[in-house]
C-alpha positions as CSV (number, residue, x, y, z in Angstrom):
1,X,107.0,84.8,107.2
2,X,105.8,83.1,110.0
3,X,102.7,80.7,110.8
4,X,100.8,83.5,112.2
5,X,101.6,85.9,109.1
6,X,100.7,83.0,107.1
7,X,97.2,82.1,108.5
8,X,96.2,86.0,108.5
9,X,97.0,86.4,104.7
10,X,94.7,83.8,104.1
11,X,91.6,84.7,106.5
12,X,91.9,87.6,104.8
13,X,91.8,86.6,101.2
14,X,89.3,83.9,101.9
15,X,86.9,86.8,103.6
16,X,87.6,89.3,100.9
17,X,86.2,86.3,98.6
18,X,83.4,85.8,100.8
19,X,82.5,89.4,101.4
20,X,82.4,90.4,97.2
21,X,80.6,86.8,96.2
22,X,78.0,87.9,99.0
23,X,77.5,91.3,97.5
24,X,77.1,90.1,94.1
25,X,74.0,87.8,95.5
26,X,72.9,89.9,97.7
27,X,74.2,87.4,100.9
28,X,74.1,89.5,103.9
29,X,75.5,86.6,106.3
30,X,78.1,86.0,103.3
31,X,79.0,89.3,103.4
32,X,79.3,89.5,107.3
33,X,81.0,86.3,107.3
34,X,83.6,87.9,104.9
35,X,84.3,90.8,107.2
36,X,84.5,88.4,110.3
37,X,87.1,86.1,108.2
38,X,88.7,89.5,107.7
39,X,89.1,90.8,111.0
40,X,90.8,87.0,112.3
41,X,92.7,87.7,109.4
42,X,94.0,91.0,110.8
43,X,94.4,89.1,114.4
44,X,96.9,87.0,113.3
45,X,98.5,89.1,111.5
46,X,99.0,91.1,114.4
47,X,100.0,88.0,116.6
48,X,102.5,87.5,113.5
49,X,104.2,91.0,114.1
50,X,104.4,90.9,117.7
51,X,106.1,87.1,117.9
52,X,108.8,89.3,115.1
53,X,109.2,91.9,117.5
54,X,109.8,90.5,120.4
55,X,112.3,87.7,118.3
56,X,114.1,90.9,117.3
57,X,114.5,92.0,120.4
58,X,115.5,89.0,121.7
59,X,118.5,89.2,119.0
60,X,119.5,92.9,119.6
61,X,119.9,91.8,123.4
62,X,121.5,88.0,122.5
63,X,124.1,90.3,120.4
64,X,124.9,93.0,122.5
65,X,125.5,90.8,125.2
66,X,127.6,88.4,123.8
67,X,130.3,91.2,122.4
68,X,133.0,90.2,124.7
């Protein structure tokens, strides 16, 4: 797991915490705040899977070149 995985998982427990302690009180901005936190959260996740794709593909071609 990566920096980028890492950072994502918590945006998105921090704005799952913001998002349910702003329904409880009835915190609109809390709430949108949560869901904002959220979607960075899902960003970098995404940033985080396409660094481990490209590294993996970097290896499959690394390997397959270096067979002989």
């Amino acid at each position: 797991m990566d920096r980028e995985h890492v950072k994502g998982a918590v945006d998105n427990a921090v704005g799952k915490t913001k998002e349910a302690i702003g329904q409880v009180f009835g915190d609109s901005k809390l709430v949108l705040e949560g869901k904002l936190d959220q979607a960075k959260g899902a960003a970098h996740s995404a940033i985080g899977n396409a660094k481990d794709a490209a590294r993996e593909a970097a290896d499959r071609i690394h390997r397959s070149t270096n067979r002989y």
